[in-house]
DRENDO-1510 file (C-alpha; in Angstrom, 1 decimal, always signed):
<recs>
REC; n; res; u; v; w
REC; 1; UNK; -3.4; -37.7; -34.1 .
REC; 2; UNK; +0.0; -37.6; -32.4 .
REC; 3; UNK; +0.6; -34.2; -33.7 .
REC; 4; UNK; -3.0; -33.0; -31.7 .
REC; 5; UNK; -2.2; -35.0; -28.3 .
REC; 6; UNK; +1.2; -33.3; -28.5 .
REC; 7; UNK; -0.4; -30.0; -29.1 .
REC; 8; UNK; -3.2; -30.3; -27.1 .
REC; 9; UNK; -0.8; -31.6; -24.3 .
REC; 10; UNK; +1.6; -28.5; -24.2 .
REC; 11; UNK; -1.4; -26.1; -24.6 .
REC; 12; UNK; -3.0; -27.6; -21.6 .
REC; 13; UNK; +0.2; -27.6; -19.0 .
REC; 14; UNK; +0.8; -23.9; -20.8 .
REC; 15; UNK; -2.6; -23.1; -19.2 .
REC; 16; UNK; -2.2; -24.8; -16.1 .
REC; 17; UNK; +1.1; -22.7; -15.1 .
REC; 18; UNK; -0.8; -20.1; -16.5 .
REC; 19; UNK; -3.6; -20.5; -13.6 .
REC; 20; UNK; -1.3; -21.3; -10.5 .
REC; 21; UNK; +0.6; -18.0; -11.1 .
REC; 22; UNK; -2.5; -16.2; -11.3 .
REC; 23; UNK; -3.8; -17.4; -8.5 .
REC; 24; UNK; -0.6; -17.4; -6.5 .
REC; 25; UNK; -0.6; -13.1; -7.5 .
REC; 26; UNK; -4.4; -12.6; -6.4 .
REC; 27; UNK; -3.3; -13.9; -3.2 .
REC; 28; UNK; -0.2; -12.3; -2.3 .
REC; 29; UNK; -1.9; -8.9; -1.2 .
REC; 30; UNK; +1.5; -7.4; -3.7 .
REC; 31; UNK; +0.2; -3.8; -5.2 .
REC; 32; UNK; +1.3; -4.3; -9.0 .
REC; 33; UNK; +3.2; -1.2; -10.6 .
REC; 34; UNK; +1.9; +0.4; -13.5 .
REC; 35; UNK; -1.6; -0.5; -13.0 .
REC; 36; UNK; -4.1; +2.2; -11.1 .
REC; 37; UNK; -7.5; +2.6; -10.1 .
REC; 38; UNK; -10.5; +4.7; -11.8 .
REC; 39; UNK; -12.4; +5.6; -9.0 .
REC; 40; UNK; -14.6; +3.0; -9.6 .
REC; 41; UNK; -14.3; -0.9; -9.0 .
REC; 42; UNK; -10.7; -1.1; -10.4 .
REC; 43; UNK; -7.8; -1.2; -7.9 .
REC; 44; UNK; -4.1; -1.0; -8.5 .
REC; 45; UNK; -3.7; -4.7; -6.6 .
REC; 46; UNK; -5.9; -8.0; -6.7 .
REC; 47; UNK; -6.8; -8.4; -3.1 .
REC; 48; UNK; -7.2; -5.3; -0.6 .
REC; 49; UNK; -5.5; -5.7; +2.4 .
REC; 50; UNK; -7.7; -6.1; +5.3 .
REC; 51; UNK; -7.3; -4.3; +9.1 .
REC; 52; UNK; -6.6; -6.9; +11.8 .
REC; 53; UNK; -9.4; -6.3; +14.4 .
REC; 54; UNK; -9.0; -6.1; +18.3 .
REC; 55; UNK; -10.5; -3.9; +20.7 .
REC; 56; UNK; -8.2; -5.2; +23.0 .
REC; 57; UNK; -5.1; -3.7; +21.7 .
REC; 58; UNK; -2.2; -2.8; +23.4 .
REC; 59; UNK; +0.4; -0.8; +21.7 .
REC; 60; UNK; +3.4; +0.8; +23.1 .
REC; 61; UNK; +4.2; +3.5; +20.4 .
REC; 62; UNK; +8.2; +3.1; +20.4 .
REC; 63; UNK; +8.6; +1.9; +16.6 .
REC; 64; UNK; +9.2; -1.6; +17.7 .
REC; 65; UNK; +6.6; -4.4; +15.8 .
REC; 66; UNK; +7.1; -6.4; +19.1 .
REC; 67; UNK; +3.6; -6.2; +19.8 .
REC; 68; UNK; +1.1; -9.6; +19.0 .
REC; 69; UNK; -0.7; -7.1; +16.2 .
REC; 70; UNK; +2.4; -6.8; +14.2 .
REC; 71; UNK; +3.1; -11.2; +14.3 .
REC; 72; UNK; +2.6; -12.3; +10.7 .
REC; 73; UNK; +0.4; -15.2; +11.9 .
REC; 74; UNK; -2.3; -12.9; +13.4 .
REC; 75; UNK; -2.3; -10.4; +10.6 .
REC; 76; UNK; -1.4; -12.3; +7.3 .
REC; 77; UNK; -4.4; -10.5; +5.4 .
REC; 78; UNK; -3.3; -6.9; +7.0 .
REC; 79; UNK; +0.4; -7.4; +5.2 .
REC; 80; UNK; +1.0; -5.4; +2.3 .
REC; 81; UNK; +3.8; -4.8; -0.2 .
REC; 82; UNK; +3.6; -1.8; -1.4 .
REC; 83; UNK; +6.1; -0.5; -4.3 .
REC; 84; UNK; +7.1; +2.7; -5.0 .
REC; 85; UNK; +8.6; +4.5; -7.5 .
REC; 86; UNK; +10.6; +7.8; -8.5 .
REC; 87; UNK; +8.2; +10.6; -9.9 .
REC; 88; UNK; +8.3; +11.2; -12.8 .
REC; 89; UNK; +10.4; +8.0; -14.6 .
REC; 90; UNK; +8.5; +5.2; -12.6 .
REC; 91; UNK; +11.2; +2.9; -11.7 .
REC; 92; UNK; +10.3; +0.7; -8.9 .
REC; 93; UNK; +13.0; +2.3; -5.7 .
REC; 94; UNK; +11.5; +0.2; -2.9 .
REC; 95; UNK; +9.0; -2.4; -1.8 .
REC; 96; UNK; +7.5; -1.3; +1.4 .
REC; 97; UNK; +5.9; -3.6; +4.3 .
REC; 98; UNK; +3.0; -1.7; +5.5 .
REC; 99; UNK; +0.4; -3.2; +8.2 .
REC; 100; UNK; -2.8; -2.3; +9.5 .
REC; 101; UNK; -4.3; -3.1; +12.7 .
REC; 102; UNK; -7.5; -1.5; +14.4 .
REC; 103; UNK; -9.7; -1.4; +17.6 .
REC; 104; UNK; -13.0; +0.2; +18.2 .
REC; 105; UNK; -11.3; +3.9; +17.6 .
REC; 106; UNK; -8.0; +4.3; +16.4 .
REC; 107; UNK; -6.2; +2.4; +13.1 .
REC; 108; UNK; -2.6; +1.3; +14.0 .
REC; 109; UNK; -0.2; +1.2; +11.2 .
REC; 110; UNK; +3.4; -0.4; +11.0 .
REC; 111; UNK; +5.7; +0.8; +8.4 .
REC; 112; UNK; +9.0; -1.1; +7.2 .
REC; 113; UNK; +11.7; -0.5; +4.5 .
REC; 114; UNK; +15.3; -0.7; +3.7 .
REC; 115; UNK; +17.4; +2.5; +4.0 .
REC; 116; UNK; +21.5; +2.1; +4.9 .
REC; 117; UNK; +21.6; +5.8; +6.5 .
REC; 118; UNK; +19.4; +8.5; +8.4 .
REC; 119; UNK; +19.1; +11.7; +6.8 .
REC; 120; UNK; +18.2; +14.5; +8.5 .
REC; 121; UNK; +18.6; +18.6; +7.9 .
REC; 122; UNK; +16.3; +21.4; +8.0 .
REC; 123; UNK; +15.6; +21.1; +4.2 .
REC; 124; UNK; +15.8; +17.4; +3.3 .
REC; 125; UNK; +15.2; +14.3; +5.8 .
REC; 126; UNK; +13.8; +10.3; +5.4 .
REC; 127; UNK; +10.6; +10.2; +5.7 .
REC; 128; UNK; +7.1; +9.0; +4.9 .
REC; 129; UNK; +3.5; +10.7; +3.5 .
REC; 130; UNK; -0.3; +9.2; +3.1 .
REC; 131; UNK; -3.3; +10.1; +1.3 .
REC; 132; UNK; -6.5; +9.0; +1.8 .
REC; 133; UNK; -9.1; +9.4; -0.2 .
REC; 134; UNK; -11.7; +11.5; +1.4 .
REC; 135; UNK; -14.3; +11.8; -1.4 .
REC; 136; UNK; -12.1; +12.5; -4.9 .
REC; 137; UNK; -14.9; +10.8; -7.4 .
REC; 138; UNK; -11.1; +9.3; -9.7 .
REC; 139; UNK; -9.3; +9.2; -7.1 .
REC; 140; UNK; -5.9; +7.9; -8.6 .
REC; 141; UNK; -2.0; +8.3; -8.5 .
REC; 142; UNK; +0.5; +7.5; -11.2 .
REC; 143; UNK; +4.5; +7.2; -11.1 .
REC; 144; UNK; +4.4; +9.8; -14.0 .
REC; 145; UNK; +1.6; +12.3; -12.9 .
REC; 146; UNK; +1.3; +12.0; -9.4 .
REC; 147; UNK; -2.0; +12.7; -7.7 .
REC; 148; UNK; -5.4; +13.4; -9.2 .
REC; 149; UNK; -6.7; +16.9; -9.2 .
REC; 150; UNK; -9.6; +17.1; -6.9 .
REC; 151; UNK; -12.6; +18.6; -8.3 .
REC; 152; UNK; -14.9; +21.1; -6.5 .
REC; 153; UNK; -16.0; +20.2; -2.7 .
REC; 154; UNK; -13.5; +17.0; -3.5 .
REC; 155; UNK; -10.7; +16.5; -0.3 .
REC; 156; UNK; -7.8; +14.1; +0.1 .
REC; 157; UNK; -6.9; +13.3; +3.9 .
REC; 158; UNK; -2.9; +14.0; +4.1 .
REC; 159; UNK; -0.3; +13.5; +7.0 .
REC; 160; UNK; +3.4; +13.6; +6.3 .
REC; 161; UNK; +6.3; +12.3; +8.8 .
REC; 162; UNK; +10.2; +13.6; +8.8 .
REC; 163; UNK; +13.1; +12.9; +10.7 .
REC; 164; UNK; +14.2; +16.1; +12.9 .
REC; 165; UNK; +17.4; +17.6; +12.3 .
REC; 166; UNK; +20.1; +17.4; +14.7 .
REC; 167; UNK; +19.9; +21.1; +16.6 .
REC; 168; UNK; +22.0; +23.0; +15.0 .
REC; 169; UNK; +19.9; +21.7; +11.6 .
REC; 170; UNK; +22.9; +20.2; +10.4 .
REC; 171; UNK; +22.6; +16.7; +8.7 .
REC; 172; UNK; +22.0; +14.2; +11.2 .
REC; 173; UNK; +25.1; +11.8; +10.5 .
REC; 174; UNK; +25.0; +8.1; +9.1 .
REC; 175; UNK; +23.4; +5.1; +11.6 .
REC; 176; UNK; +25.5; +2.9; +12.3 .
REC; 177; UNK; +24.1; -0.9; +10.8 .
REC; 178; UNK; +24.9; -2.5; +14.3 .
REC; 179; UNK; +22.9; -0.2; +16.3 .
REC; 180; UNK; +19.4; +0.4; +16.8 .
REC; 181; UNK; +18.3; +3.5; +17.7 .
REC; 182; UNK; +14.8; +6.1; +17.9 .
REC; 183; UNK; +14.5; +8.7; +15.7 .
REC; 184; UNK; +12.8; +11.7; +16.3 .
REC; 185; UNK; +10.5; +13.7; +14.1 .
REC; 186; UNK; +7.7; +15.7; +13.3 .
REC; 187; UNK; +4.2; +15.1; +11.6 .
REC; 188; UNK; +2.2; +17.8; +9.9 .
REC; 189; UNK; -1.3; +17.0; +8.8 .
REC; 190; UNK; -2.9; +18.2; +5.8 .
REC; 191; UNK; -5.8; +18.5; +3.3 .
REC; 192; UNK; -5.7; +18.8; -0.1 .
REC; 193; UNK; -9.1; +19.8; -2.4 .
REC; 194; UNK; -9.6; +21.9; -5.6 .
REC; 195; UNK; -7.7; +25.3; -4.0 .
REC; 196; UNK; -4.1; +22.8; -3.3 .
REC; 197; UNK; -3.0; +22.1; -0.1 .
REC; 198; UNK; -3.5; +22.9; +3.5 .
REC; 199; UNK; -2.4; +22.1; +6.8 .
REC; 200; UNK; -4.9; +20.9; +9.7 .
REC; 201; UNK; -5.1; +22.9; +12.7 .
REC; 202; UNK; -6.0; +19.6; +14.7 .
REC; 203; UNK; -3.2; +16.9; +14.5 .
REC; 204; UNK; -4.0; +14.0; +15.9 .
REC; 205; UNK; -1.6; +11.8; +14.6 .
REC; 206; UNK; +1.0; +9.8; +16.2 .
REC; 207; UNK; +4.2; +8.5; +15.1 .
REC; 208; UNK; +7.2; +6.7; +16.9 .
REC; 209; UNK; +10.4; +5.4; +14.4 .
REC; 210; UNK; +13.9; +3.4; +14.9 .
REC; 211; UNK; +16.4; +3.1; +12.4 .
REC; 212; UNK; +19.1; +0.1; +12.7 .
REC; 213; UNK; +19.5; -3.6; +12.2 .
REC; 214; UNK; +15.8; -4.4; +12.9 .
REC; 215; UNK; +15.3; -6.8; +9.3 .
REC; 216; UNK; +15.9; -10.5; +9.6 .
REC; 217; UNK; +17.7; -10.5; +6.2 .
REC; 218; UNK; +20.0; -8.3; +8.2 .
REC; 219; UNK; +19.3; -5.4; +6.3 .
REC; 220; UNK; +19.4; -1.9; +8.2 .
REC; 221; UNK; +16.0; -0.2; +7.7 .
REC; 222; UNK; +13.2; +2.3; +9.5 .
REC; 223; UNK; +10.5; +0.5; +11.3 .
REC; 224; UNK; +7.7; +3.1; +12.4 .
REC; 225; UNK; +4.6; +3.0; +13.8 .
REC; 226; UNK; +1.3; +5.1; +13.5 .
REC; 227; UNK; -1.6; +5.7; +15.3 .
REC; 228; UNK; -4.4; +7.5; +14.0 .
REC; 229; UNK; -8.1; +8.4; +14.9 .
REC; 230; UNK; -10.6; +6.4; +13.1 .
REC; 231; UNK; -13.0; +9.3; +13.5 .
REC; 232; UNK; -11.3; +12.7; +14.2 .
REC; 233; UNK; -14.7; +14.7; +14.0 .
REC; 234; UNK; -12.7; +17.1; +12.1 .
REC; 235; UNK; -14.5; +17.7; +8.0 .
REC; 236; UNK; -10.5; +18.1; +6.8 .
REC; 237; UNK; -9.7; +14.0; +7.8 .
REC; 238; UNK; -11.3; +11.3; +6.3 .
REC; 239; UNK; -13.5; +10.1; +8.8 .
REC; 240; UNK; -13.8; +6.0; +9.1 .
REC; 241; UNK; -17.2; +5.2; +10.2 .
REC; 242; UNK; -18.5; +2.8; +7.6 .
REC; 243; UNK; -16.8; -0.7; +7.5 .
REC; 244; UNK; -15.5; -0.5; +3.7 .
REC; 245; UNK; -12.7; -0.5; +1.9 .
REC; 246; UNK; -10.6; +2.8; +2.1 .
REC; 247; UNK; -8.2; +3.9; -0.8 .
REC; 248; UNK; -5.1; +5.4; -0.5 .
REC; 249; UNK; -1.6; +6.2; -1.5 .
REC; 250; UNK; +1.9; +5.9; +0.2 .
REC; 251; UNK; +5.2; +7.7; -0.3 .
REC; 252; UNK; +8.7; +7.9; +1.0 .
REC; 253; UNK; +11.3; +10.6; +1.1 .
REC; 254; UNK; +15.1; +9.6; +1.2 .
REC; 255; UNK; +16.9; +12.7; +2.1 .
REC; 256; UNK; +14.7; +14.6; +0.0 .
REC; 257; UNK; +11.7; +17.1; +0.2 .
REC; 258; UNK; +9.0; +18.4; -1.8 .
REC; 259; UNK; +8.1; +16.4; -5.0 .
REC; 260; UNK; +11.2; +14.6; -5.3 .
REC; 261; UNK; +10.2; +11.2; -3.5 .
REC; 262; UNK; +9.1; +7.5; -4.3 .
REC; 263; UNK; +5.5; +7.0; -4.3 .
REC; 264; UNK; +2.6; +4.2; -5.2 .
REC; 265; UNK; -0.2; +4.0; -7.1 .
REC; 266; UNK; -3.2; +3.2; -5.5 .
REC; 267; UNK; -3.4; +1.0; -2.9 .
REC; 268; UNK; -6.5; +0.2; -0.7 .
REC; 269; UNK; -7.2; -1.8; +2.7 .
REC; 270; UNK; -10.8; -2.6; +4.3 .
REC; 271; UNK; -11.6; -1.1; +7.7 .
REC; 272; UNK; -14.6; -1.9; +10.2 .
REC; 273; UNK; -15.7; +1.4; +10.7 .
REC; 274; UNK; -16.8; +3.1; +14.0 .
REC; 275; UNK; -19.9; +1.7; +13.3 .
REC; 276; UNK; -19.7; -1.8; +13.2 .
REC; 277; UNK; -16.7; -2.7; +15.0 .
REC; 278; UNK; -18.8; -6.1; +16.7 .
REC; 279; UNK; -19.3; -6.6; +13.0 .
REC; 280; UNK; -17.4; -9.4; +11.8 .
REC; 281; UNK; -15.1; -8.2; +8.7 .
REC; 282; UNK; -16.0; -9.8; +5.8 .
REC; 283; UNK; -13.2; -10.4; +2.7 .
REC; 284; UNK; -13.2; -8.1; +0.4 .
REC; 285; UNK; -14.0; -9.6; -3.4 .
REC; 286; UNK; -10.6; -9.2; -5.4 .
REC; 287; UNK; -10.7; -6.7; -8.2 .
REC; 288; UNK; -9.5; -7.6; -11.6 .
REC; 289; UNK; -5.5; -6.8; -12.2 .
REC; 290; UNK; -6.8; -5.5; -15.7 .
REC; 291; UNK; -9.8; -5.0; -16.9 .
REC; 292; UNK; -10.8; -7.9; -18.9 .
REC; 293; UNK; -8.2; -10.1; -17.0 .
REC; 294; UNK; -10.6; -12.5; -16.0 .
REC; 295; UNK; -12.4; -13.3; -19.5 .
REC; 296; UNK; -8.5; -14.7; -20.3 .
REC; 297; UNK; -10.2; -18.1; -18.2 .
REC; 298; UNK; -12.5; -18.3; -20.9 .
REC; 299; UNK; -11.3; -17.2; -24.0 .
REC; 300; UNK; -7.9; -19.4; -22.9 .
REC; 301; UNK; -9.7; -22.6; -22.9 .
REC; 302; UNK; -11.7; -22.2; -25.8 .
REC; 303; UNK; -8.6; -21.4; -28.1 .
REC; 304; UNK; -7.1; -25.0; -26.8 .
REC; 305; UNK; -10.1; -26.8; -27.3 .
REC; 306; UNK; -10.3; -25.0; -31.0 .
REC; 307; UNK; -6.9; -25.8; -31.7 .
REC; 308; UNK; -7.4; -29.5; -31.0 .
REC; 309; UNK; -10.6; -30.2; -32.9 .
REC; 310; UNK; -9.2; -28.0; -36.2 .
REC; 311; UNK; -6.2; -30.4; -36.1 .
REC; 312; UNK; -8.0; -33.4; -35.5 .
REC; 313; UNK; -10.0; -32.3; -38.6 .
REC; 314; UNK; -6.9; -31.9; -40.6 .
REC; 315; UNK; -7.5; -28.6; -40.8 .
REC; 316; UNK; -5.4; -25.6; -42.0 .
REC; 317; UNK; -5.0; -22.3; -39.7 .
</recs>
């Protein structure tokens, strides 16, 4: 009898730990390496992040979160960390603080994450690239494969950032960690389908960055921000009209072009559409970290409660 209270005891704090941390990770809004969607109802993270809504905003575009939108009491729900990793080994490089904000027309985005130096040249800069699913059916992104291969009439939504060179294209040199200072650069829009990439004739995306002291752990990192059109009216972007949750992916670029940069799985992050902006945004329902996750709460408890009753009946396992 002492033997099952003992048992019985251990197996139920083991299960109550078990629980809290569970909980605590479907509520953190972290995107968890190594797991990616399927297209379907299966997310790389628990929780979607979620826009903060204003059609008041005011945003001057200088790369500086010192607007209200960007406080991480009004927009706890719109704060993600986002890792990425080096294609194709999948080591986890960085965790990224992305935020989204929106009004009745454009989505506002701040970017944050830790980089010592600016680098800069004509071949190779810092930088930063999204994909948003358009209409890709599997939609997904790996550390080891990278995107998934649109099929037929199947688009992803594209824009990358990059630091400008100094003039001469020479590398721009080192920041110093004391000073804060804007960066220049230059954003080229894209599309990708079935036939591989192409650039947008319409750009309509706008991007301001600093690079300095701007972490309160004292770290020196980039801080950008991003304004975008929720509807363009152009087929090549993804057009944000219905209030839903929008998938996408993230990358970075330290000194490097190309392929050779850090990038996440998929993430995702509900939007009020055009169309219902004076709808109220309701929470998204988590997705499952796994599939099958979820049938641990039951098969967990049932194991205990087998456990005690075998032992109580003296019985061998």
């Amino acid at each position: 009898m002492k033997n099952t209270k003992k048992i019985f005891s251990i197996s139920a704090t083991l299960f109550l730990v078990f629980t809290l941390v569970t909980m605590g990770l479907l509520s953190s809004g972290i995107a968890f390496p190594g797991f990616h969607g399927n297209g379907s109802d299966q997310m790389c993270h628990a929780n979607p992040g979620k826009a903060y809504v204003n059609d008041s905003i005011a945003l001057t575009l200088d790369g500086i979160a010192d607007e209200d939108l960007w406080d991480y009491g009004t927009n706890l729900k719109s704060r993600m960390t986002v890792p990425v990793a080096s294609i194709p080994y999948g080591s986890v490089h960085e965790f990224i603080t992305i935020i989204f904000a929106q009004n009745s027309t454009h989505l506002f985005t701040y970017i944050e994450w830790s980089d010592p130096t600016i680098e800069a040249s004509t071949l190779n800069s810092d930088g930063f690239s999204f994909c948003w699913n358009i209409n890709v059916e599997t939609f997904d992104a790996t550390y080891f494969s990278g995107m998934t291969q649109p099929e037929e009439g199947e688009m992803v939504d594209s824009y990358t950032w990059k630091a400008d060179a100094s003039e001469d294209g020479s590398q721009l040199p080192a920041s110093d960690t004391a000073e804060t200072q804007a960066i220049t650069g230059s954003v080229v829009d894209k599309m990708y389908d079935d036939g591989g990439w192409s650039t947008d004739d319409t750009n309509e995306i706008e991007v301001a960055a600093i690079h300095g002291n701007i972490s309160s752990h004292g770290q020196t990192n980039w801080g950008i921000e991003v304004v975008r059109p929720l509807a363009s009216g152009d087929t090549q972007d993804l057009q944000m009209l219905e209030s839903k949750v929008y998938e996408f992916t993230f990358a970075i670029y330290n000194g490097s072009s190309g392929i050779d940069h850090w990038v996440s799985v998929v993430n995702a992050v509900y939007i009020v559409g055009t169309e219902g902006i004076e709808d109220p945004a309701p929470d998204p329902d988590p997705a499952p970290i796994i599939p099958g996750f979820q049938a641990l709460y039951i098969i967990v408890p049932i194991a205990i409660v087998a456990m005690a009753v075998l032992l109580k009946r003296k019985v061998k396992i």
